[in-house]
C-alpha positions in Angstrom: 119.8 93.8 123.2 117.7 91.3 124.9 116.3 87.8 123.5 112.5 89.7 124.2 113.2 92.2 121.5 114.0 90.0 118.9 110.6 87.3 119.6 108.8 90.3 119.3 110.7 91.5 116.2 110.6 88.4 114.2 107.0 87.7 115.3 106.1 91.4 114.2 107.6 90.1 111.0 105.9 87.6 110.2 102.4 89.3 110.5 103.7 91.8 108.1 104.4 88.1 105.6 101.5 86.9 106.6 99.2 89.5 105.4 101.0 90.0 102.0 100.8 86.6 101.8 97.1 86.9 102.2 97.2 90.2 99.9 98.9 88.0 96.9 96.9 85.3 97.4 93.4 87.0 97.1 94.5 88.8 94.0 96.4 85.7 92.1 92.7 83.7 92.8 90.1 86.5 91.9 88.1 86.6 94.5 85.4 89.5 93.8 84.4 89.4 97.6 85.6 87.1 100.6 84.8 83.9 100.8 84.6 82.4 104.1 85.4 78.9 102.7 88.5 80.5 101.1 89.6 82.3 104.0 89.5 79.3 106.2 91.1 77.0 103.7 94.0 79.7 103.1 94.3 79.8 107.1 94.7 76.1 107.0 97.0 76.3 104.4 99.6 79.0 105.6 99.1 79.3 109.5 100.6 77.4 111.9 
């Protein structure tokens, strides 16, 4: 298989993390609606 498959792969991947991430974290804090001071801060916080 070639190298391009698995960038894509693993990067596939770790949208899939990223958005659970995101998931958990918005229903550990509460937040009723989104807050764009939240989102941004989470952004910060877990993209890189």
């Amino acid at each position: 298989m070639s190298p391009m498959y698995w960038i894509i792969l693993f990067m596939y991947f770790n949208c899939i993390v990223m958005m659970l991430m995101f998931v958990i974290y918005f229903n550990y804090t509460n937040i009723p609606k989104f807050n764009k001071n939240e989102i941004l801060k989470f952004k910060n916080n877990w993209m890189w």
